[in-house]
N, C-alpha and C positions, 0 to 999 in steps of 0.2 A: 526323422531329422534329429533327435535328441540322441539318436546313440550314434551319430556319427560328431558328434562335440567332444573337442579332448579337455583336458583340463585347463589348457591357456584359454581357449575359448570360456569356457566357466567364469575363470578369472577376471577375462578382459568382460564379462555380460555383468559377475557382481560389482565390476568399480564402474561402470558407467552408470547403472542403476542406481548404487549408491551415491553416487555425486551428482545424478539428475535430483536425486533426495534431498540434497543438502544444498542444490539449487533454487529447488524450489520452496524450503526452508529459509531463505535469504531473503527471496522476493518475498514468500507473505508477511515474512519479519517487517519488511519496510510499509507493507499493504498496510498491515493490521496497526503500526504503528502512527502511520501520518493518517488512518481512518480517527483513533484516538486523540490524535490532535486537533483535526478540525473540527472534532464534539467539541472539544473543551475551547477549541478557539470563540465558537460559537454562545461558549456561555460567558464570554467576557462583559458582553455590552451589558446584561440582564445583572452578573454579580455588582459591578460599578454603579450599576443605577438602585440596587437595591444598598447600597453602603450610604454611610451619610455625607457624602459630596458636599450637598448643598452649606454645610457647616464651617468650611474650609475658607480660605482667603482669596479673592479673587483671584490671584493670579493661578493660584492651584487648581481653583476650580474651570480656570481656561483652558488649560492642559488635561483636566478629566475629561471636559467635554468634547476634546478633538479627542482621546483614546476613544471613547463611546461612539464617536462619528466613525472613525477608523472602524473600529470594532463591526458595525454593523456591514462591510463589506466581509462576504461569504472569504477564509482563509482556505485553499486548496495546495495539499502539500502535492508536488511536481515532483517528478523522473525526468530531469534532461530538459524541463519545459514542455515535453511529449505526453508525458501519459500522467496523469493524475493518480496519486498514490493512494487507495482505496480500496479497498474487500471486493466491491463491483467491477472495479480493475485485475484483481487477482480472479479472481470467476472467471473473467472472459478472457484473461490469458489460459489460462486451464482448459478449458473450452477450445480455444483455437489451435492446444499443443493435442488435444486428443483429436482433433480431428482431422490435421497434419500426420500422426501415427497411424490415424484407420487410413487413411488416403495410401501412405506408405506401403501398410500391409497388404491394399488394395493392389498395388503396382506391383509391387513383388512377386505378386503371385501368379 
């Protein structure tokens, strides 16, 4: 099968690879990105409660205490509202694109 490939075929197999690369480069970019966000979302309530709040004036200290209340509801960055933007999200896209390719290479054959 390999010596009957010309060179456009070559071609046309390095730029789709390559830009399945730089696909999948993109998604984990946003994965790995909104996974570091809802850590850090996560430590909001705990920094605020650990600062000196209580010191403040009352009306300040109204507005801290709704952030903390806020805070403590779980932040989940979304795709579309569909898929939650997550490393555990990126795994089981990965997961489901190899196993669409062996299914493929199953049929093909």
């Amino acid at each position: 099968m390999i010596e009957s490939l010309s060179r456009r075929d070559y071609a046309d197999i390095h730029l789709s690879v390559t830009g399945f690369f730089f696909v999948i480069q993109g998604v984990f970019s946003f994965c790995y990105l909104g996974a570091q966000i809802t850590a850090k979302a996560a430590e909001v309530n705990e920094s605020i409660y650990c600062s000196e709040w209580y010191t403040y004036p009352p009306t300040i200290q109204m507005f801290i205490v709704y952030i903390m209340r806020r805070s403590q509801k779980p932040f989940i960055l979304t795709g579309y509202s569909l898929v939650s933007c997550s490393l555990q999200s990126f795994k089981d896209m990965l997961n489901f694109v190899a196993s669409v390719f062996v299914l493929l290479l199953k049929v093909s054959k």
